[in-house]
Biopython code that builds the backbone (N, CA, C, O; Angstrom):
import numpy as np
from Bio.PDB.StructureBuilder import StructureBuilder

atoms = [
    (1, "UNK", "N", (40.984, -16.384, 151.518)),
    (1, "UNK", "CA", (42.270, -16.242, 150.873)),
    (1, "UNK", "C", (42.388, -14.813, 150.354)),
    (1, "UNK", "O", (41.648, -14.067, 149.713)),
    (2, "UNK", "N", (43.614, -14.725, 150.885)),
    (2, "UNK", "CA", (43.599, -12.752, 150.183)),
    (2, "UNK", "C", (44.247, -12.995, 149.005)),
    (2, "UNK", "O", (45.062, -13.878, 148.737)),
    (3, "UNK", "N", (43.715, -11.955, 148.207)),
    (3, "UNK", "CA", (44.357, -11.236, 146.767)),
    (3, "UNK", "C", (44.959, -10.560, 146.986)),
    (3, "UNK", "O", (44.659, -9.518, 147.568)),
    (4, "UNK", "N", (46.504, -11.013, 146.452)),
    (4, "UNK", "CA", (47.857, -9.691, 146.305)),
    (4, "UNK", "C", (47.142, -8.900, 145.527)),
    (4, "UNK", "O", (46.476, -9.201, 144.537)),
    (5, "UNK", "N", (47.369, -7.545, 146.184)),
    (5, "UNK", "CA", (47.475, -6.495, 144.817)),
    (5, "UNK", "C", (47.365, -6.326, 143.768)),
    (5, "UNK", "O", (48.427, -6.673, 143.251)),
    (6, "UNK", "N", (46.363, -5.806, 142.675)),
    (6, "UNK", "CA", (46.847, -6.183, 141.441)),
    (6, "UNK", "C", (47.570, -4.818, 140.617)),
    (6, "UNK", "O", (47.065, -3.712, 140.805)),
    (7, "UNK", "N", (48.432, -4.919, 139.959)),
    (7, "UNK", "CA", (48.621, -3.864, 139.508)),
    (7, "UNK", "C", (48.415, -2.700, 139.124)),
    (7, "UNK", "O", (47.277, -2.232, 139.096)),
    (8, "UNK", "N", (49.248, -2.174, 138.839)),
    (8, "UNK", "CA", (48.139, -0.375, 138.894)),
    (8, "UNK", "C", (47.343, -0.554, 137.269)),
    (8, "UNK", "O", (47.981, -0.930, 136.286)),
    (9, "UNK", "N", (45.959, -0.233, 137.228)),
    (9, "UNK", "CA", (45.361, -0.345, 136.544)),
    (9, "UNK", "C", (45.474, 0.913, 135.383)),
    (9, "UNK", "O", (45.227, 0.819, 134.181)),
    (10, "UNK", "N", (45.793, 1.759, 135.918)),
    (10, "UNK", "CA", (45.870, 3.544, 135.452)),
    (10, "UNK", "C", (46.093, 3.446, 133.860)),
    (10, "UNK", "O", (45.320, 3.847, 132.990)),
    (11, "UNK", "N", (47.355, 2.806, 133.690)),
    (11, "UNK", "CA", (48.122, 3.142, 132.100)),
    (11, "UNK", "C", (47.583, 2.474, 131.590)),
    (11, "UNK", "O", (48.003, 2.489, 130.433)),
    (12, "UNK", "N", (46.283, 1.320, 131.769)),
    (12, "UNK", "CA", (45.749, 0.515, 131.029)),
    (12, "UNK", "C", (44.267, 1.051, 130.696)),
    (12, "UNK", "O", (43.769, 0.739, 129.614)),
    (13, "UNK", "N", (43.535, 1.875, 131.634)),
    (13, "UNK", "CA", (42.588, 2.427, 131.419)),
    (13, "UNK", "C", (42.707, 3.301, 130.960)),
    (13, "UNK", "O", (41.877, 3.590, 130.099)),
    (14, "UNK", "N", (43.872, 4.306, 131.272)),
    (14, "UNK", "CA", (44.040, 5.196, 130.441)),
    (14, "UNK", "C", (44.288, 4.912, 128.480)),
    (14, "UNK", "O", (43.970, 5.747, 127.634)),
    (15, "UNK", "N", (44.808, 3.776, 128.233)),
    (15, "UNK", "CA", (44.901, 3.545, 127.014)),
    (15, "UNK", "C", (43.806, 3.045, 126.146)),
    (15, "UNK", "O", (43.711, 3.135, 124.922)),
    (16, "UNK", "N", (42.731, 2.322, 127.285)),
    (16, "UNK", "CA", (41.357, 2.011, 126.474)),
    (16, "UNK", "C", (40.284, 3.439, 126.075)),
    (16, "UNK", "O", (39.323, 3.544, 125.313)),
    (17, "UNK", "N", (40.865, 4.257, 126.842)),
    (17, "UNK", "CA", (40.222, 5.352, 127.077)),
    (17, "UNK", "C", (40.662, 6.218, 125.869)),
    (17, "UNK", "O", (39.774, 6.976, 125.477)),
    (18, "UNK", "N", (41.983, 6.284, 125.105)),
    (18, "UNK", "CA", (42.059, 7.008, 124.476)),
    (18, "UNK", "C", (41.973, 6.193, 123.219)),
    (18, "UNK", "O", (42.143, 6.764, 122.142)),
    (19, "UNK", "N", (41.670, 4.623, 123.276)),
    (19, "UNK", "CA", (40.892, 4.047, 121.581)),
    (19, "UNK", "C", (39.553, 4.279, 121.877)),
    (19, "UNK", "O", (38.839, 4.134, 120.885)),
    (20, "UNK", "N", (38.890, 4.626, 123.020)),
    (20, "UNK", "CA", (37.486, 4.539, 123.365)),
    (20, "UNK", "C", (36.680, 5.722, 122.741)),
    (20, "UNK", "O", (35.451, 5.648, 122.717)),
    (21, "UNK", "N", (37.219, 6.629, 122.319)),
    (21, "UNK", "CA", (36.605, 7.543, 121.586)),
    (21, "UNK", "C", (36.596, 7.285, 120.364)),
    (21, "UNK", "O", (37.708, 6.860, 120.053)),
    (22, "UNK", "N", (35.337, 7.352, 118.784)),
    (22, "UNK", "CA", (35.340, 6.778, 117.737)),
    (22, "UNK", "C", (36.043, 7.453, 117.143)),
    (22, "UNK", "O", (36.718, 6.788, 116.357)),
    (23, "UNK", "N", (36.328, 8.926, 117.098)),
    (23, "UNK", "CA", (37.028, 9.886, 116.343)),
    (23, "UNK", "C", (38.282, 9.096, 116.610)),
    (23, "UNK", "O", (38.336, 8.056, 115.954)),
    (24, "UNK", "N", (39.273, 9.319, 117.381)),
    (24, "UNK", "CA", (40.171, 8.552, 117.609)),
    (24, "UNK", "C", (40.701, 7.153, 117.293)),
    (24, "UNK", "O", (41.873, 6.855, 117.064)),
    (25, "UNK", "N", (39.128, 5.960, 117.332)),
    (25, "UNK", "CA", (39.915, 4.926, 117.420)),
    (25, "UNK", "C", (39.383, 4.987, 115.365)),
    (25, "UNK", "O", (39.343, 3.888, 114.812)),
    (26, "UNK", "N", (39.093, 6.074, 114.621)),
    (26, "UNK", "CA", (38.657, 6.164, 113.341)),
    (26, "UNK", "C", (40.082, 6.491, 112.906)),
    (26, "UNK", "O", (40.575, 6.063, 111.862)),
    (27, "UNK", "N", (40.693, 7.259, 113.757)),
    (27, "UNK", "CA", (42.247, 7.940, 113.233)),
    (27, "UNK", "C", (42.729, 6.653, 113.350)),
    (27, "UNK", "O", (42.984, 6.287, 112.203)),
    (28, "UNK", "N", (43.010, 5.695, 114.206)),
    (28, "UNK", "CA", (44.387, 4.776, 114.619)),
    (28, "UNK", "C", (43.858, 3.929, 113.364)),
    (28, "UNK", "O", (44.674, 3.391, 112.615)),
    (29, "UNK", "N", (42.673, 3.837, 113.179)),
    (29, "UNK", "CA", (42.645, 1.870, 112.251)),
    (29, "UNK", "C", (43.234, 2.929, 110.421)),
    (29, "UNK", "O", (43.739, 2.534, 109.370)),
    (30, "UNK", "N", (42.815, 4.245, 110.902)),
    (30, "UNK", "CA", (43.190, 4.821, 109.235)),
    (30, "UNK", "C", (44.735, 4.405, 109.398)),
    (30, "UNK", "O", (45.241, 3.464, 108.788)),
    (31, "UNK", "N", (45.299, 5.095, 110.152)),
    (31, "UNK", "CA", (46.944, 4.823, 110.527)),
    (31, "UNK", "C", (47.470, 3.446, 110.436)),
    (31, "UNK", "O", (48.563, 3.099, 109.990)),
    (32, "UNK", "N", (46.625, 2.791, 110.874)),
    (32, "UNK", "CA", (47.178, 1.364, 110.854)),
    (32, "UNK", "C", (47.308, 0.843, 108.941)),
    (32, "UNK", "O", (48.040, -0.001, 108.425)),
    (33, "UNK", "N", (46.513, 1.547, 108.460)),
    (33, "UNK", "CA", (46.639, 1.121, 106.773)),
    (33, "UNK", "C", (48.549, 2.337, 106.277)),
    (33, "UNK", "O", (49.136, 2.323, 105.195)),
    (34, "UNK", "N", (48.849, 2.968, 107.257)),
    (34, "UNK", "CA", (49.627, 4.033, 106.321)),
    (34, "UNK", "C", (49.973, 5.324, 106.843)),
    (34, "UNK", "O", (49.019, 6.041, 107.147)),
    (35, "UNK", "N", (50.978, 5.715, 106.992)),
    (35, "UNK", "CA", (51.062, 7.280, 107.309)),
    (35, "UNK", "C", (49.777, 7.681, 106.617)),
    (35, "UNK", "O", (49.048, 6.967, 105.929)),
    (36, "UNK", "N", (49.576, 9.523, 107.067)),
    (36, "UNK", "CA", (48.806, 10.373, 106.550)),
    (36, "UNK", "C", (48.920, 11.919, 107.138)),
    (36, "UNK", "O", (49.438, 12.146, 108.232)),
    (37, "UNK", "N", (48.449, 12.813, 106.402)),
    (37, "UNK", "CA", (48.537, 13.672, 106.425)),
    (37, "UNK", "C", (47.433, 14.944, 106.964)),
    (37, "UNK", "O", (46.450, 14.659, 106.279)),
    (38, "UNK", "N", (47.074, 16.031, 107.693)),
    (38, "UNK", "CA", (45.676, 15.529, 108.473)),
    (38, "UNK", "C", (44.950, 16.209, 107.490)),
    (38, "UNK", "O", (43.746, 16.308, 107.728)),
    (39, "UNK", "N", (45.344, 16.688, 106.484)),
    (39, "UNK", "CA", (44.205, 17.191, 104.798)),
    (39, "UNK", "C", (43.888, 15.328, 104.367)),
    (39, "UNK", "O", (42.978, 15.211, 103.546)),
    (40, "UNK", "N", (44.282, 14.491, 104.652)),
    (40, "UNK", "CA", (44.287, 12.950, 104.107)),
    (40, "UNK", "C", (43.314, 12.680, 104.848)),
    (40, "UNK", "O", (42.346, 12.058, 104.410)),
    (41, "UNK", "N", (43.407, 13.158, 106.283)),
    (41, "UNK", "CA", (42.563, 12.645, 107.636)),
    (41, "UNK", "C", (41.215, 12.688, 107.338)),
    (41, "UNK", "O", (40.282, 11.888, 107.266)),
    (42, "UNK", "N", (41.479, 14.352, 107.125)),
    (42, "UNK", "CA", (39.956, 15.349, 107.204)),
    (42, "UNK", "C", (38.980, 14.655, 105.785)),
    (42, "UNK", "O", (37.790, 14.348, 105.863)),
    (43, "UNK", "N", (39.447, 14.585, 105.118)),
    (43, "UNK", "CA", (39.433, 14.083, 103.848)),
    (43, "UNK", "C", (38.213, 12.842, 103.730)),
    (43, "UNK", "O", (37.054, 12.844, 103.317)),
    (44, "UNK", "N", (38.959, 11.979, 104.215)),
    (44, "UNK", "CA", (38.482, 10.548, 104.065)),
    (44, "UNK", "C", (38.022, 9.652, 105.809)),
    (44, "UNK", "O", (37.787, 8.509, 106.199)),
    (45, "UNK", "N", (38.102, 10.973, 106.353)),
    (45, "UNK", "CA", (37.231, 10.478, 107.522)),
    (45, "UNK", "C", (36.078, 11.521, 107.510)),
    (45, "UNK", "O", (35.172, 11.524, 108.343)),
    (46, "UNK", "N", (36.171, 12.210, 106.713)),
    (46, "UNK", "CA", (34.584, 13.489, 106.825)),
    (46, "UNK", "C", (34.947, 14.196, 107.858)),
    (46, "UNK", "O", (33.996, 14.585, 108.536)),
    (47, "UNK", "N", (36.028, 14.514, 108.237)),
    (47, "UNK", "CA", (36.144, 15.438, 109.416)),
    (47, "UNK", "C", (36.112, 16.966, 109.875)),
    (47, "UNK", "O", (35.172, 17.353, 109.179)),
    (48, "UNK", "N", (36.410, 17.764, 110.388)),
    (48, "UNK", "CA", (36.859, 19.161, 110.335)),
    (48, "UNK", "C", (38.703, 19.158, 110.699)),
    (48, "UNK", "O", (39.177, 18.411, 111.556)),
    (49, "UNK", "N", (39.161, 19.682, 110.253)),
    (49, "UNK", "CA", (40.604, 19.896, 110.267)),
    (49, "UNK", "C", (40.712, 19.708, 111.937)),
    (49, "UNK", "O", (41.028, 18.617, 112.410)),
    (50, "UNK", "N", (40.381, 21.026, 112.893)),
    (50, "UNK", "CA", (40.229, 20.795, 113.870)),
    (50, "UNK", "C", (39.980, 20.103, 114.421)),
    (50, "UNK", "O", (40.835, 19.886, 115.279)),
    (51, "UNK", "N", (38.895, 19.291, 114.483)),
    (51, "UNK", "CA", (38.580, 18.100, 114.873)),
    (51, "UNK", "C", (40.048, 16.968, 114.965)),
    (51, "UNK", "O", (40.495, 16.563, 116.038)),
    (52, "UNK", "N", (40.494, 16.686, 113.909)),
    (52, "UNK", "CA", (41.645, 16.008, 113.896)),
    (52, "UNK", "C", (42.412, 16.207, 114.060)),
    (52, "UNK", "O", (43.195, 15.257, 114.034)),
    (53, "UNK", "N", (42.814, 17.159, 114.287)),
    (53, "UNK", "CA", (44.448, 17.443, 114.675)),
    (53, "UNK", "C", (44.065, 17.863, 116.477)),
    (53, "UNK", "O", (44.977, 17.654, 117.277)),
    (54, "UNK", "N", (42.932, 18.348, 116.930)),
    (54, "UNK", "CA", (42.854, 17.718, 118.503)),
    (54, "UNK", "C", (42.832, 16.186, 118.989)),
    (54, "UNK", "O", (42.989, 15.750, 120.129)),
    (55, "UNK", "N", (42.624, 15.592, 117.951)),
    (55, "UNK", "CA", (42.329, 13.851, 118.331)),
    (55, "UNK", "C", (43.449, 13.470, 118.294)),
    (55, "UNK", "O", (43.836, 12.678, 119.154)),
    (56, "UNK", "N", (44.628, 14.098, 116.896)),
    (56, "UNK", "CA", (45.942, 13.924, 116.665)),
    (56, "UNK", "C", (46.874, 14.451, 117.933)),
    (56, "UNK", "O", (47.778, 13.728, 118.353)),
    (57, "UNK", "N", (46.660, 15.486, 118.401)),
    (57, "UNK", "CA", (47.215, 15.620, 119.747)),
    (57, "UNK", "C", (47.456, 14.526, 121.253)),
    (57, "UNK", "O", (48.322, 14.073, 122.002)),
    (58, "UNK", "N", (45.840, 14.545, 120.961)),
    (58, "UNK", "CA", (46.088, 13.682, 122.349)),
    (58, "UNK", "C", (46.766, 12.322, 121.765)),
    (58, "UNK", "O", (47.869, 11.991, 122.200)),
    (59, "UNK", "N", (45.985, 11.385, 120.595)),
    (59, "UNK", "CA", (46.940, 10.404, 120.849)),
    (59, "UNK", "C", (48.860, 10.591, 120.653)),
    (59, "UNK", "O", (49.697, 9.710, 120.849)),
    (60, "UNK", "N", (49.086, 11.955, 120.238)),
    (60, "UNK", "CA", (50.455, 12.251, 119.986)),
    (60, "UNK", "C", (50.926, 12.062, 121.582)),
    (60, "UNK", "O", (51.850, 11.282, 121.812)),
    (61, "UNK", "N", (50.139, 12.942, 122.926)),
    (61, "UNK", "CA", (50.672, 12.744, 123.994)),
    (61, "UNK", "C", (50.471, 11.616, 124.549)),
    (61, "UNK", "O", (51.039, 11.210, 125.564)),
    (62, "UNK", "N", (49.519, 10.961, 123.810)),
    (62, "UNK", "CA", (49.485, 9.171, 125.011)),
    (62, "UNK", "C", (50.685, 8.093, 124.333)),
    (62, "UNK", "O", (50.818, 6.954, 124.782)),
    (63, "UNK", "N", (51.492, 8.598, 123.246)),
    (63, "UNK", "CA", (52.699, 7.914, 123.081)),
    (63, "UNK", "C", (52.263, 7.475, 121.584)),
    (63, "UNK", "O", (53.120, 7.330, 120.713)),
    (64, "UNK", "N", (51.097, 7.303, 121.372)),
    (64, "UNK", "CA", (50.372, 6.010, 120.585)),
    (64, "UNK", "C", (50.574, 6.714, 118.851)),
    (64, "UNK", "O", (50.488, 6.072, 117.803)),
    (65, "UNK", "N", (50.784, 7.815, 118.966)),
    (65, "UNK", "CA", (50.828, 8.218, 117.162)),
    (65, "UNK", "C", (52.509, 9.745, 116.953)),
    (65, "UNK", "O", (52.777, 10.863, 117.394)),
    (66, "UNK", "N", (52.857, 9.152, 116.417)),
    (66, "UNK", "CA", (54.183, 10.157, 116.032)),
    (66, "UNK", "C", (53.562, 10.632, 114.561)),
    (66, "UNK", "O", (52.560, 10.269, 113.945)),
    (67, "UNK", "N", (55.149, 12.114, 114.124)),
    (67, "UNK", "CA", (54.971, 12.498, 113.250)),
    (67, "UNK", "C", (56.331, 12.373, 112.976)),
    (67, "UNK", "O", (57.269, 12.091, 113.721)),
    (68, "UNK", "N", (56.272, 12.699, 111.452)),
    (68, "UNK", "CA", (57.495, 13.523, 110.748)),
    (68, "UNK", "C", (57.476, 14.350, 109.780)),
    (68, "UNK", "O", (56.920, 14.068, 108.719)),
    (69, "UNK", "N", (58.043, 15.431, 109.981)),
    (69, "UNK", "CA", (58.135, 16.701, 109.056)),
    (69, "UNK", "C", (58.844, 16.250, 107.687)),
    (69, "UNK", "O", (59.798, 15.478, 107.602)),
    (70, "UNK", "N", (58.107, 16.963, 106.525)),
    (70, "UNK", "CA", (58.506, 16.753, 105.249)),
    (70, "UNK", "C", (58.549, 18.176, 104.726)),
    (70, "UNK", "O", (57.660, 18.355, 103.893)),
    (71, "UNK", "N", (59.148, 19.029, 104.906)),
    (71, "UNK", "CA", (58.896, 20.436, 104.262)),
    (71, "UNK", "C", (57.956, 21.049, 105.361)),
    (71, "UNK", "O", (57.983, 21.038, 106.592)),
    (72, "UNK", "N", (57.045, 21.631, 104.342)),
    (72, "UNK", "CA", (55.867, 22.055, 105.162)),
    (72, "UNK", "C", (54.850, 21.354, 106.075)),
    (72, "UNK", "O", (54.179, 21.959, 106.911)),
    (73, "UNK", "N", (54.787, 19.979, 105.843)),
    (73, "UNK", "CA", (53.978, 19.042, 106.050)),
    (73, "UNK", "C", (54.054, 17.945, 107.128)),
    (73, "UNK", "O", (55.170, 17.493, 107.380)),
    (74, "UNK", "N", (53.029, 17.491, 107.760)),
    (74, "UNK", "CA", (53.532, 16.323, 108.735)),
    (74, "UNK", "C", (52.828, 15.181, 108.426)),
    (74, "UNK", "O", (51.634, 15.337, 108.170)),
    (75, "UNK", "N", (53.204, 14.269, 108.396)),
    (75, "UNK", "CA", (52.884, 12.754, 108.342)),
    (75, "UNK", "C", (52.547, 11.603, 109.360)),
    (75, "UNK", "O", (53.507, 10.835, 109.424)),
    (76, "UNK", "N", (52.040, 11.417, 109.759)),
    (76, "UNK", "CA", (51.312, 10.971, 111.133)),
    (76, "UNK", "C", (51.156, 9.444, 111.095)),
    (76, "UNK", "O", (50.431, 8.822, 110.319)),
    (77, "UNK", "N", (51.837, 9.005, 111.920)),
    (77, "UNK", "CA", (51.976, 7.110, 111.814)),
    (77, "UNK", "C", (52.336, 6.641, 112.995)),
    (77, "UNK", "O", (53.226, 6.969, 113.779)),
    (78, "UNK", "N", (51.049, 5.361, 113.020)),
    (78, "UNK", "CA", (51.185, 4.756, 114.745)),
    (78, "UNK", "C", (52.661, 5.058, 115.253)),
    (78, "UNK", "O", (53.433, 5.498, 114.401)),
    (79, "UNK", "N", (53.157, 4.865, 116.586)),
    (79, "UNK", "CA", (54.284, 5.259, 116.716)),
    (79, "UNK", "C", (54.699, 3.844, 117.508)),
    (79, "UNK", "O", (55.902, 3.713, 117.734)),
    (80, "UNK", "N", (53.730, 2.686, 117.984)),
    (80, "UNK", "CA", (54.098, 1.842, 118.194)),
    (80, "UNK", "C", (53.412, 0.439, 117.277)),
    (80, "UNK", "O", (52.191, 0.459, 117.117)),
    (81, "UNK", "N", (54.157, -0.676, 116.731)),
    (81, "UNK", "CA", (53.781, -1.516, 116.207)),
    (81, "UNK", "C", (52.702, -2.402, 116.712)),
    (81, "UNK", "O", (51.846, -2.755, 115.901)),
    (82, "UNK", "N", (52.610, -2.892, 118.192)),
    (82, "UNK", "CA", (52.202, -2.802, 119.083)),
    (82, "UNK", "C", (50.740, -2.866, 119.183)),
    (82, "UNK", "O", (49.975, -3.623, 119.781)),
    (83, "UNK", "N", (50.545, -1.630, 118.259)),
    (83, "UNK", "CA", (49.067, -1.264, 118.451)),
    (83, "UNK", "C", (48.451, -2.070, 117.740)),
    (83, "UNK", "O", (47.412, -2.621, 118.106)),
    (84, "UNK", "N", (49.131, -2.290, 116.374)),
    (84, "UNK", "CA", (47.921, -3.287, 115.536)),
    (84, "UNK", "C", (47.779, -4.613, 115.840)),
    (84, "UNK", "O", (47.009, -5.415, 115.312)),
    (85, "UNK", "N", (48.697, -4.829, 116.871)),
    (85, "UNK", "CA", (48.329, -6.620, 117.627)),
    (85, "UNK", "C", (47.330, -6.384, 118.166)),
    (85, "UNK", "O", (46.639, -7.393, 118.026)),
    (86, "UNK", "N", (46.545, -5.312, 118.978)),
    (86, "UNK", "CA", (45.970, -4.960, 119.812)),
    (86, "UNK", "C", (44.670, -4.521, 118.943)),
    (86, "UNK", "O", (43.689, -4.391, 119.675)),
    (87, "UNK", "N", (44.482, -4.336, 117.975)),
    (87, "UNK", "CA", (43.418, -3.873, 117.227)),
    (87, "UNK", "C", (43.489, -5.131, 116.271)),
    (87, "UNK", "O", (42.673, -5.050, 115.352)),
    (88, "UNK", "N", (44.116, -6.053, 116.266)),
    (88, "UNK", "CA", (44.039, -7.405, 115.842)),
    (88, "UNK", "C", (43.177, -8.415, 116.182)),
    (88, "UNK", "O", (42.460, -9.220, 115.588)),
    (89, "UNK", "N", (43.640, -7.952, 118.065)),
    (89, "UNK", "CA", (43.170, -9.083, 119.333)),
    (89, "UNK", "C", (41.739, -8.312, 119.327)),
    (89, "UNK", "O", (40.887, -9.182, 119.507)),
    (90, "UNK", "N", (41.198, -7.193, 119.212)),
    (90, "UNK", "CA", (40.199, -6.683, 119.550)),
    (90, "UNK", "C", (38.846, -7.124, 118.436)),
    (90, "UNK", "O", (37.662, -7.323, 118.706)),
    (91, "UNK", "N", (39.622, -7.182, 117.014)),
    (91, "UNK", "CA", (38.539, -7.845, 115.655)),
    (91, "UNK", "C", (38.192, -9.235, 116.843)),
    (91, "UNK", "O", (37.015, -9.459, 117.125)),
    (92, "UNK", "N", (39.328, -10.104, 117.475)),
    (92, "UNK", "CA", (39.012, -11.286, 117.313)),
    (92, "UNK", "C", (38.063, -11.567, 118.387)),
    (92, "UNK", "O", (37.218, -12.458, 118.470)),
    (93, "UNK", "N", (38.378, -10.608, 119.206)),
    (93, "UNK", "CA", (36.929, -10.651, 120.012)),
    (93, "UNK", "C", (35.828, -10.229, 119.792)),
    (93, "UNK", "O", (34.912, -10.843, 120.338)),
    (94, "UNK", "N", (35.528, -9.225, 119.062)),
    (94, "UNK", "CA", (34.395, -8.726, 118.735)),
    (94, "UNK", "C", (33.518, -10.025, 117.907)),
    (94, "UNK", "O", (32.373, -10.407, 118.152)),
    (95, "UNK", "N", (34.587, -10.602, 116.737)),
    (95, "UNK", "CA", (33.809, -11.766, 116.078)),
    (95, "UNK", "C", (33.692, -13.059, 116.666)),
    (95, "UNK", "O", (33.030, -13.963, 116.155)),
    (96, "UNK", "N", (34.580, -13.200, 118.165)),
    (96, "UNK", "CA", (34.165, -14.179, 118.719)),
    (96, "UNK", "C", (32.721, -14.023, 119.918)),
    (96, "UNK", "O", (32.281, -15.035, 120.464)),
    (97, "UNK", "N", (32.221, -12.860, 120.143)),
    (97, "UNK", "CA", (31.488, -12.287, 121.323)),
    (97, "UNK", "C", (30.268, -12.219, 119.828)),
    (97, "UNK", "O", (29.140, -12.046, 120.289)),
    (98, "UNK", "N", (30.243, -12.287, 118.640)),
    (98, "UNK", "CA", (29.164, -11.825, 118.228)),
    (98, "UNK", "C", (28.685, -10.363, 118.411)),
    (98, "UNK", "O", (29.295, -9.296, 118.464)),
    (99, "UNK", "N", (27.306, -10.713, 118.491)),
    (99, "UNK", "CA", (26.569, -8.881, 118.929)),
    (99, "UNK", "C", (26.549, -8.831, 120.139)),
    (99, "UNK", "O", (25.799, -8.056, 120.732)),
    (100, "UNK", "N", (27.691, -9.971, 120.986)),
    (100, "UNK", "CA", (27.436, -9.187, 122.553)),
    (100, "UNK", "C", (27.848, -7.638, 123.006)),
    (100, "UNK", "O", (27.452, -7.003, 123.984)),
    (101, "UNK", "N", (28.533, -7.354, 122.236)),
    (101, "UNK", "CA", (29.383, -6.098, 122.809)),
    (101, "UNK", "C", (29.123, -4.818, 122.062)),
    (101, "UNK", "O", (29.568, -3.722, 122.402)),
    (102, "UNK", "N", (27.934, -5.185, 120.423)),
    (102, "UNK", "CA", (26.944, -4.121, 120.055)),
    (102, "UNK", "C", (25.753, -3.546, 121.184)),
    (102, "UNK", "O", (25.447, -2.407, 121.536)),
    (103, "UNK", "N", (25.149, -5.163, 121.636)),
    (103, "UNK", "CA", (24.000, -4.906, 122.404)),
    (103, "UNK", "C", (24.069, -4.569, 123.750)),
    (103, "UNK", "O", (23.037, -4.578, 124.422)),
    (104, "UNK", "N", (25.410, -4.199, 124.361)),
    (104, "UNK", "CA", (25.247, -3.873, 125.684)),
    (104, "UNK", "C", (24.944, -3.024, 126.004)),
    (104, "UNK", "O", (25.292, -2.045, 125.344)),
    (105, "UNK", "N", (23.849, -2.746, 127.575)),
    (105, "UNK", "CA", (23.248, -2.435, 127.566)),
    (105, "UNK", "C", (23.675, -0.773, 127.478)),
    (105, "UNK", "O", (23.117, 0.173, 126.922)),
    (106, "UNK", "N", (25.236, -0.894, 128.487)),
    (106, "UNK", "CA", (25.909, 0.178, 128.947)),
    (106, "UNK", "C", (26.787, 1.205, 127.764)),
    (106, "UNK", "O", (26.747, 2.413, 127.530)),
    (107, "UNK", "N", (27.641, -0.047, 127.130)),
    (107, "UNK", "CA", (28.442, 0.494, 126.284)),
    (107, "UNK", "C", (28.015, 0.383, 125.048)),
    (107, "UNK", "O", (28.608, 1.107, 124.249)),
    (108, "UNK", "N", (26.524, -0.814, 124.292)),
    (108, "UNK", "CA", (26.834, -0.534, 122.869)),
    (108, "UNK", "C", (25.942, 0.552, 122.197)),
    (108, "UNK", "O", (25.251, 1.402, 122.758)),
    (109, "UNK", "N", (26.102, 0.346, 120.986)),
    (109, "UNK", "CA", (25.282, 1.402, 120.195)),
    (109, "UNK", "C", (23.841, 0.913, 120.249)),
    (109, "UNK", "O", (23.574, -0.276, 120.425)),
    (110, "UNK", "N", (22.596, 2.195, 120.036)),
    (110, "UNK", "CA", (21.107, 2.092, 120.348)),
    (110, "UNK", "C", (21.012, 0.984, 119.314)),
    (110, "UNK", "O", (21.666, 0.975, 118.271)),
    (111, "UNK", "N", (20.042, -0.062, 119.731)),
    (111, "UNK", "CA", (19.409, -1.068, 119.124)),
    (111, "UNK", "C", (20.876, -2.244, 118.348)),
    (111, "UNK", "O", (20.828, -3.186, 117.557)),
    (112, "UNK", "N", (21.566, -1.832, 118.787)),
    (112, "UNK", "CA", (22.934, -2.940, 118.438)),
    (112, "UNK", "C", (22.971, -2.379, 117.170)),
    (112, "UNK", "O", (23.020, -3.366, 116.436)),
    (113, "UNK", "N", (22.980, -1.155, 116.306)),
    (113, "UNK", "CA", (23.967, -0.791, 115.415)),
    (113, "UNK", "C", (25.114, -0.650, 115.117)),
    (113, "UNK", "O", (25.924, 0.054, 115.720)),
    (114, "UNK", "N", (25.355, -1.441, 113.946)),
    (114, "UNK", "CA", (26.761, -1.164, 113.759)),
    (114, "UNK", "C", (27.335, 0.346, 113.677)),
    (114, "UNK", "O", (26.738, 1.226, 113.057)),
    (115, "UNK", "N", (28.862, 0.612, 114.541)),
    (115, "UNK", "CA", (29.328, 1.997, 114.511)),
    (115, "UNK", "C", (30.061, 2.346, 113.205)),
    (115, "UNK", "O", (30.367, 1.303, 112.627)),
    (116, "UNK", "N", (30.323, 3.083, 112.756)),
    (116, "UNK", "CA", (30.783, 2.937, 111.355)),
    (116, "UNK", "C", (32.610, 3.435, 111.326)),
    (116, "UNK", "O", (33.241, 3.404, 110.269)),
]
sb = StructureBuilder()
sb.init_structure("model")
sb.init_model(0)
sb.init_chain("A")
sb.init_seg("    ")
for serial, (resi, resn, name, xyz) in enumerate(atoms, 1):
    if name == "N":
        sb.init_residue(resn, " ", resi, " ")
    sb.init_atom(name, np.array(xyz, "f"), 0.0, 1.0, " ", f" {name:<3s}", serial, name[0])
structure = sb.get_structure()
């Protein structure tokens, strides 16, 4: 029996790909509590300015985080609602999989540590 086609996979890998980095998916769950500001970012994620406002870029071009100007300042907030169903569905797997998806072999962290 043949398999139709399955859809183009691209915009979907491409989107795991850009929570798949921790810097990144550290920015979206901050965002998901609240706008911020990237002195807020740098701040309370231990970051370098730089550091975040390149992470802030790309997810700015994958659609996934907007801004808005206040004066001098920009304010940075998921840009789709969207996302926190999706970082919702993702808790519920992680606590339904247990330490399967710490201990793998490929993707988790050495000795199944938690990532912080």
């Amino acid at each position: 029996m043949a398999i139709s086609s399955p859809p183009a996979l691209g915009p979907a890998v491409a989107l795991f790909r850009s929570l798949g980095d921790p810097t990144r998916l550290a920015i979206v769950r901050r965002l998901a509590a609240g706008e911020a500001r990237v002195v807020d970012l740098t701040g309370e994620l231990g970051l370098a300015q730089s550091t975040v406002s390149k992470h802030l870029a790309c997810l700015r071009d994958c659609g996934l985080v907007d801004f808005r100007a206040e004066g001098r300042q920009s304010f940075y907030a998921l840009a789709r609602p969207e996302l926190l169903d999706l970082l919702r569905a993702a808790e519920q797997v992680l606590a339904a999989t247990g330490d399967a998806v710490a201990l793998c072999p490929v993707y988790g962290s050495p000795a199944g540590e938690a990532a912080a």
